[in-house]
MINUZA-761598 format. One record per residue (C-alpha): residue number from 1; residue in three letters; x, y, z. Coordinates in nm, 4 decimals. Layout:
N
  num  residuo        px        py        pz
  NUM      ALA         X         Y         Z
...
This chain:
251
  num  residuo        px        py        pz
    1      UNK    3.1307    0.3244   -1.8426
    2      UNK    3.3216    0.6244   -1.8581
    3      UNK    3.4360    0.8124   -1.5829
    4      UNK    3.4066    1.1898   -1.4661
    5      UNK    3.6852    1.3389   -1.2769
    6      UNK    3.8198    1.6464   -1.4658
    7      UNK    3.7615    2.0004   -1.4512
    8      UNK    3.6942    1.9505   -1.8417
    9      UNK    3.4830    1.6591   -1.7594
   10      UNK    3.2905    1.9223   -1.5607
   11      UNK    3.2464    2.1577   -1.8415
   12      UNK    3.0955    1.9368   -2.0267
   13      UNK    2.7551    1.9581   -1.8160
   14      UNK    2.4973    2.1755   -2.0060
   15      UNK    2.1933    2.3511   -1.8817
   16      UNK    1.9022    2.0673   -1.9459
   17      UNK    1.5872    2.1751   -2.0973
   18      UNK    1.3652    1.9030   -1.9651
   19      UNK    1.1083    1.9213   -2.2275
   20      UNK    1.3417    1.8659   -2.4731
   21      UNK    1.5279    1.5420   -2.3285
   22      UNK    1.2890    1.3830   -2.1497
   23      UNK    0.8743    1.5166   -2.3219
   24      UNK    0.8050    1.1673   -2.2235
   25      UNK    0.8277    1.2149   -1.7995
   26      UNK    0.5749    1.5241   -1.8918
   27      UNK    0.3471    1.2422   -2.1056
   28      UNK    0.3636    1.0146   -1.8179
   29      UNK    0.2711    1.2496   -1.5262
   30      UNK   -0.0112    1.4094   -1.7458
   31      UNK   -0.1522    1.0358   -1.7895
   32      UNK   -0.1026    0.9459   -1.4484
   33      UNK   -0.2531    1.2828   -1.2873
   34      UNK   -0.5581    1.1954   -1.5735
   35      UNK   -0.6279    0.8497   -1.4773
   36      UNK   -0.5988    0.8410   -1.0841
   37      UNK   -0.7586    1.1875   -1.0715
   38      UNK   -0.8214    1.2495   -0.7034
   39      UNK   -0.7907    0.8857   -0.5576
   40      UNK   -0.4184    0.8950   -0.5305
   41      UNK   -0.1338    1.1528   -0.5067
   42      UNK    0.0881    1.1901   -0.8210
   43      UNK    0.5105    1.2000   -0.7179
   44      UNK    0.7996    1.3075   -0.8718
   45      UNK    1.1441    1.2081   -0.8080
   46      UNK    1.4529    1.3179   -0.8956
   47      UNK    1.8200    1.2153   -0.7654
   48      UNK    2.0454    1.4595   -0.5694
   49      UNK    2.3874    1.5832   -0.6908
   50      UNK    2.5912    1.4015   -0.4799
   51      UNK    2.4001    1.0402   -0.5379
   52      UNK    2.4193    1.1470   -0.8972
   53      UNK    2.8007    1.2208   -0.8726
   54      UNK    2.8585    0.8941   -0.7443
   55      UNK    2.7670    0.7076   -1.0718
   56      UNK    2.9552    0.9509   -1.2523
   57      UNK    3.2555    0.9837   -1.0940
   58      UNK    3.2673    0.5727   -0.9913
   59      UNK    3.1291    0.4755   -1.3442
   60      UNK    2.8665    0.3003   -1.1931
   61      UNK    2.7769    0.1423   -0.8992
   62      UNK    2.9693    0.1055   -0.5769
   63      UNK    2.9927   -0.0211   -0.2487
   64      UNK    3.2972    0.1690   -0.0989
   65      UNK    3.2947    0.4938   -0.3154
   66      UNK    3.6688    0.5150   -0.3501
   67      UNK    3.6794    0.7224   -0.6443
   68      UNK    3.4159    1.0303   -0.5449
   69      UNK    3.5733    1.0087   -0.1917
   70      UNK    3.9397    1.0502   -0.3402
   71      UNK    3.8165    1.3142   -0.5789
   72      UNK    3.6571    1.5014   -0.3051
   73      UNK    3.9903    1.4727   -0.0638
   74      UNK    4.2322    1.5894   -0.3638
   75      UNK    4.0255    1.7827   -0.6113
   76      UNK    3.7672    1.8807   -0.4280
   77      UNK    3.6931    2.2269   -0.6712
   78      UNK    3.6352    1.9734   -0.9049
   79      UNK    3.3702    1.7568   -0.6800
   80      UNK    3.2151    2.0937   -0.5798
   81      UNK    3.1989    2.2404   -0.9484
   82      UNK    3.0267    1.8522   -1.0361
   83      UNK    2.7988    1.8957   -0.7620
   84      UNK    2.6767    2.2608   -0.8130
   85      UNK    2.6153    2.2064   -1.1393
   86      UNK    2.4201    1.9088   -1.0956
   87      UNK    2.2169    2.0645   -0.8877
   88      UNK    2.1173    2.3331   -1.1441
   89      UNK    1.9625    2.0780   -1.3472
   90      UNK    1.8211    1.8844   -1.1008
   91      UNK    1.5731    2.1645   -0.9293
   92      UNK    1.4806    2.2227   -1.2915
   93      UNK    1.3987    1.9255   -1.3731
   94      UNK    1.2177    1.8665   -1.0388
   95      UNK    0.9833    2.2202   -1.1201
   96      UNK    0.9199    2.0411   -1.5123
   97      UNK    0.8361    1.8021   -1.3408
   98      UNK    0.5999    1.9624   -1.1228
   99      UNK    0.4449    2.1481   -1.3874
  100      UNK    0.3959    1.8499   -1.6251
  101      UNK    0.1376    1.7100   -1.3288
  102      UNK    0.3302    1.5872   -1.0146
  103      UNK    0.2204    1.7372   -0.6726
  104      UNK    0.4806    1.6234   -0.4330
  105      UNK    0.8627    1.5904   -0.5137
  106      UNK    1.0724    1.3134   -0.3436
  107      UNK    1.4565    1.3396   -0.3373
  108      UNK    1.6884    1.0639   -0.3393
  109      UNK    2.0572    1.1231   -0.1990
  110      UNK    2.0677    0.7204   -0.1377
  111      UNK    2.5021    0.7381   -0.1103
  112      UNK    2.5036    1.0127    0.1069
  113      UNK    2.4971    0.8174    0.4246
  114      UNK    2.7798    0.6565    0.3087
  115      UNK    2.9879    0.9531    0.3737
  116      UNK    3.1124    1.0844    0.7666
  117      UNK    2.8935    1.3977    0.9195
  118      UNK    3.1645    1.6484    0.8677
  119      UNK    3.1652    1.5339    0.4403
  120      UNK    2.7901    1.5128    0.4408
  121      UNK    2.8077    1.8399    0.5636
  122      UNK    3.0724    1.9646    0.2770
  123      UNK    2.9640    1.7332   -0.0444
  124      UNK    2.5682    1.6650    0.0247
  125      UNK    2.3862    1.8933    0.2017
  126      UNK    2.4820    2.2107    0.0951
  127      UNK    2.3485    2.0818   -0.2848
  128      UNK    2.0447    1.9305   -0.1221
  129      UNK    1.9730    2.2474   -0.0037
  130      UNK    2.0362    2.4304   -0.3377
  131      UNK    1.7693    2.2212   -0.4881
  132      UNK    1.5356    2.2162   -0.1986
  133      UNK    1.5452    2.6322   -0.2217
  134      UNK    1.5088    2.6229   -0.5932
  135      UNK    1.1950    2.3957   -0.6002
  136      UNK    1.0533    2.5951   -0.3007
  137      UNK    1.1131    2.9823   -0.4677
  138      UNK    0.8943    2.8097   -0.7712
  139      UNK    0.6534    2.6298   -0.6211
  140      UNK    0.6265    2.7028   -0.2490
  141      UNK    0.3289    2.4868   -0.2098
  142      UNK    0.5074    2.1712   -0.3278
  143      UNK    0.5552    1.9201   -0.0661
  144      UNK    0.9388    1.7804   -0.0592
  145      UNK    1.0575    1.4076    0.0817
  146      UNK    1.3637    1.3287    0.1131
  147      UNK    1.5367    0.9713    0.1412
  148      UNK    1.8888    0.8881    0.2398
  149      UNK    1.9990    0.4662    0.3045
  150      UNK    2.1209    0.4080    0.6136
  151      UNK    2.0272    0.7672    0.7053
  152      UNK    1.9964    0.6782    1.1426
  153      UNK    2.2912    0.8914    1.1701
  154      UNK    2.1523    1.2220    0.9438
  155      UNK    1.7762    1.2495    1.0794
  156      UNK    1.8698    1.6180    1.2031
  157      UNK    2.0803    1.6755    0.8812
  158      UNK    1.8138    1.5948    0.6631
  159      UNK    1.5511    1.7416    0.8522
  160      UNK    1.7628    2.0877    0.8419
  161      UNK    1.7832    2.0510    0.4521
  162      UNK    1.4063    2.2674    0.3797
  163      UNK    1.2082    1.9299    0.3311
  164      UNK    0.8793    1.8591    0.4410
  165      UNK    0.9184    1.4913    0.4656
  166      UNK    1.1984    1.2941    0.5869
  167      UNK    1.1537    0.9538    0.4893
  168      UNK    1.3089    0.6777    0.7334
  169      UNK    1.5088    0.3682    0.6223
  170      UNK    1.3845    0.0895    0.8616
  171      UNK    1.6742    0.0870    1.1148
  172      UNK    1.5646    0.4065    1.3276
  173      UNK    1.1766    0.3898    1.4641
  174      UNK    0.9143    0.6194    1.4075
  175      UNK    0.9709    0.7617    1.7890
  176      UNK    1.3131    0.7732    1.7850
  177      UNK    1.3035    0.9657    1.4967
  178      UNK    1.0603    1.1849    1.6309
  179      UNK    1.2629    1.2795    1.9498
  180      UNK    1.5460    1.3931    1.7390
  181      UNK    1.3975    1.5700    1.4551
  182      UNK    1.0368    1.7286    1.6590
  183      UNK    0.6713    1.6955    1.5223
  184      UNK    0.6665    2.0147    1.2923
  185      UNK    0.7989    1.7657    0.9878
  186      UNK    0.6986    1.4669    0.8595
  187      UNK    0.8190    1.1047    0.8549
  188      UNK    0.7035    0.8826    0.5803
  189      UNK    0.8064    0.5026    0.6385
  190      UNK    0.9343    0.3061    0.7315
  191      UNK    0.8574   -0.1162    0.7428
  192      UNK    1.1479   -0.3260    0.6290
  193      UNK    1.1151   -0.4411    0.2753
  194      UNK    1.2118   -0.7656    0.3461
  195      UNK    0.8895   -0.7990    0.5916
  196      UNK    0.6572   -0.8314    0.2779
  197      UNK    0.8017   -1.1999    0.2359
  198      UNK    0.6632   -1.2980    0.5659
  199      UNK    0.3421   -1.4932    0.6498
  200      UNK    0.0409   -1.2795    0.6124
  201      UNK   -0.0165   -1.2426    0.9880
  202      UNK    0.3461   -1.0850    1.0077
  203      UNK    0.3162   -0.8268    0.7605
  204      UNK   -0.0086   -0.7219    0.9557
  205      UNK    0.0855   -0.7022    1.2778
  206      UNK    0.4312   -0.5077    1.1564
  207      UNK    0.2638   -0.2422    0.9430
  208      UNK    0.0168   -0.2128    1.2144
  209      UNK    0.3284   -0.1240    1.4535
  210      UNK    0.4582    0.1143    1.2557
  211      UNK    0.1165    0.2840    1.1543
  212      UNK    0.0583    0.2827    1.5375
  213      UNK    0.4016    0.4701    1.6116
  214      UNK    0.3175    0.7162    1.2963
  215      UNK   -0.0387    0.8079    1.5301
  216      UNK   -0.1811    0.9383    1.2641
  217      UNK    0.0259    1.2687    1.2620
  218      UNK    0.2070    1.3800    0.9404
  219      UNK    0.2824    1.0414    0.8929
  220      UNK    0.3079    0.8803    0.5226
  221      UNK    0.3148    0.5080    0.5914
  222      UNK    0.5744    0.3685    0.3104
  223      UNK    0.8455    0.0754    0.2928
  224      UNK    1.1566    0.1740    0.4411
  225      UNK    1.2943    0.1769    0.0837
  226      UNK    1.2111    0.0695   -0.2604
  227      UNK    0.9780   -0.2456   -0.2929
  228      UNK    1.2252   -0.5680   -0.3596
  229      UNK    1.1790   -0.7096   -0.7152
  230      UNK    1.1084   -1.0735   -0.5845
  231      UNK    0.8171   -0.9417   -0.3742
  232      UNK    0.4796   -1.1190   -0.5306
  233      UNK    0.2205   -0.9105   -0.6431
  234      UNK    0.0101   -1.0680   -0.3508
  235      UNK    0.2300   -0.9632   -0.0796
  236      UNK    0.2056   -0.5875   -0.1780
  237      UNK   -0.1579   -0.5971   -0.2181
  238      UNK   -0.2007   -0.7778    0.0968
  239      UNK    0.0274   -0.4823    0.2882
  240      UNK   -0.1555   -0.1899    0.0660
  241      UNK   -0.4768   -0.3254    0.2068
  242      UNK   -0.3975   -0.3546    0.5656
  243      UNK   -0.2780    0.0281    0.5448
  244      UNK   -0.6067    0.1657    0.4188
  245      UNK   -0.8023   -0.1277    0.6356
  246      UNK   -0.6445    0.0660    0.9014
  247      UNK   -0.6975    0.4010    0.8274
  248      UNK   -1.0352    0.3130    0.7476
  249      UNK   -1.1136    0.1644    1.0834
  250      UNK   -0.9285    0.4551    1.2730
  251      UNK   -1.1774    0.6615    1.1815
């Protein structure tokens, strides 16, 4: 896969016009928001710039980010100029997709915890933040959730970015995370993925845990990141049910 990691590499990212690249995300959203009319809540997603970079810049996937790292120590006007224009497209294409049907708007900066505090604080948040403010000035109503991996060490960061949701991996708890970041956001989250291949009475009693920490309060009960492919179609059900068995009976 080619590799970005010149200035003219750079220029070559265009203003997007959504409903021109990509009329089928509108298609979808319209279908969805038509067929699960007012049982279920429609969501967007979108990647942030510096997640997005990452692929670029690496030509792929990564586990020690080498290459955006190096870019960002020795070219960093580069990284920057990557990054801001990134996130141009990106809050555009999170408002098409808002106006094609979805009604809340997570955003993924998965790499970003890969990086120390003081180059989160230079390469990812200040782009996070430009697309946060961009969503918001259009549609102000919008809720925003935001999801880093291995994001223990960011809860304040991310909770400083404009979001409305921060949404936990599973190695911080619902408490801790709500002793560091206050009750005036909201956590969605955060069982371990990995629980779902457990015996029955284990994926109860752990989503009921974690349900029990949320109390109820801003609290969107989720994995603590994307569903693994090998997880049977029982397993899900059987956690999907014990979250609205327990809502239900919390009544």
């Amino acid at each position: 896969m080619k590799t970005w990691n010149t200035m003219a590499d750079v220029e070559k990212i265009k203003a997007i016009d959504p409903a021109i690249s990509t009329p089928f995300v509108a298609a979808a959203l319209k279908n969805l928001r038509r067929e699960v009319g007012n049982k279920a809540t429609v969501l967007g997603f979108v990647g942030l710039p510096y997640t997005l970079a990452t692929y670029m810049v690496e030509g792929g996937s990564s586990t020690e980010f080498k290459k955006i790292k190096s870019l960002g120590y020795q070219s960093p006007a580069i990284l920057h100029a990557m990054l801001d224009r990134l996130a141009e497209n990106i809050g555009d294409y999170a408002i098409f997709q808002i106006e094609s049907g979805a009604q809340v708007i997570q955003v993924f900066d998965s790499w970003a915890g890969n990086l120390s505090p003081l180059d989160y604080d230079i390469f990812a948040a200040p782009y996070q933040r430009k697309v946060i403010e961009k969503i918001k000035k259009a549609h102000p109503t919008v809720p925003t959730i935001m999801y880093i991996n291995k994001s223990g060490a960011l809860l304040e960061r991310m909770a400083s970015s404009g979001v409305d949701i921060i949404s936990l991996d599973w190695t911080v708890t619902i408490d801790e995370a709500r002793r560091r970041i206050g009750n005036n956001i909201g956590i969605q989250g955060n069982l371990d993925p990995m629980v779902l291949f457990a015996p029955d009475d284990v994926i109860k009693e752990r989503t009921e845990e974690v349900l029990s920490m949320g109390g109820g309060r801003k609290h969107v009960m989720n994995l603590g990141h994307g569903i693994d492919a090998g997880t049977s179609e029982e397993k899900a059900k059987f956690f999907v049910d014990t979250v609205q068995s327990y809502k239900l009976n919390s009544r």
